[in-house]
N, C-alpha and C positions, 0 to 999 in steps of 0.2 A: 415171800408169799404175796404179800401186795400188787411188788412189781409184774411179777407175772399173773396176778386177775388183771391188771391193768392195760397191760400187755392182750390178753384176750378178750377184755371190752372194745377194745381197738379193732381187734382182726371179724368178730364175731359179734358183733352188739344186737342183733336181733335174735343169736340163736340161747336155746334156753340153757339155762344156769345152774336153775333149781324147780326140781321137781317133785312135790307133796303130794299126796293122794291127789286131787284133783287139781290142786294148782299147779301152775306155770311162772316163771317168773323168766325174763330175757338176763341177760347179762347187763344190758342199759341199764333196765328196772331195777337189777341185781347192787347193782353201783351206786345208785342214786337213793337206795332206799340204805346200803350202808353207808355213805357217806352223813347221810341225814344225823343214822342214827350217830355215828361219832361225832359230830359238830350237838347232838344233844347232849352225849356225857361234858364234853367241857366247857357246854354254857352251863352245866348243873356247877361245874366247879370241880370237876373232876379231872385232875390232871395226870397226863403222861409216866406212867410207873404207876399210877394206883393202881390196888387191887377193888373192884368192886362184884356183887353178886350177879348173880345171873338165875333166879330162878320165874323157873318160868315150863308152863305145860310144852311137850313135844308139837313143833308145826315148824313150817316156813322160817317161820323168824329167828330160831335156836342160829341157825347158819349166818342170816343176816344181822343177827347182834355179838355174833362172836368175830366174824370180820372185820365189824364195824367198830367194835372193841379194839381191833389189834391196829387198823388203821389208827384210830385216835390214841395208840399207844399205852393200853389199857391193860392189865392184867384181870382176865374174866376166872372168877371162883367159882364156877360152875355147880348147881344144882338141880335139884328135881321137886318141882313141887307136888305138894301132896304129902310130902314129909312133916312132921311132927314141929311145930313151931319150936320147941327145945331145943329141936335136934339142929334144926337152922340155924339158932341162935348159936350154940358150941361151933358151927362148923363156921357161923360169919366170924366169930371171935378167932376161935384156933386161927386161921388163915389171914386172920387179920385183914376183914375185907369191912372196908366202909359201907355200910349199910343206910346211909342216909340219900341213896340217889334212887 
């Protein structure tokens, strides 16, 4: 999956990627804002096979940290905030997902 977004940052880098109600985002921009994010999970210390969470409201970014997750070799346990602090906690535990990044 990587190789071929990479593959069409190459062919396409101006044309858009991702598109949110009002946002826009290019492919360039697209690349650079997951590369970012994965180079921050493994300054956090987070390394390649870990599982960590992901929760976070619906927008733009759900796509660009889930990329940028898999780029940096991440395994994302994805959530939805708004959930019940409890119910998080069972779900970071059951999945065994590191919750300290």
């Amino acid at each position: 999956m990587v190789e071929l977004f990479k593959e069409q940052v190459a062919k396409t880098p101006q044309n858009v990627a991702i598109e949110y109600q009002n946002i826009q985002l290019t492919y360039e921009t697209f690349d650079k804002l997951t590369n970012k994010f994965a180079n921050s999970l493994l300054n956090a210390g987070i390394r390649p096979g870990d599982k960590v969470p992901l929760i976070m409201k619906r927008s733009e970014k759900n796509v660009n940290c889930h990329l940028g997750s898999i780029k940096g070799g991440v395994c994302v346990c994805s959530s939805i905030s708004g959930i019940p602090r409890r119910t998080q906690t069972v779900y970071l535990k059951t999945n065994q997902c590191k919750s300290d990044c």
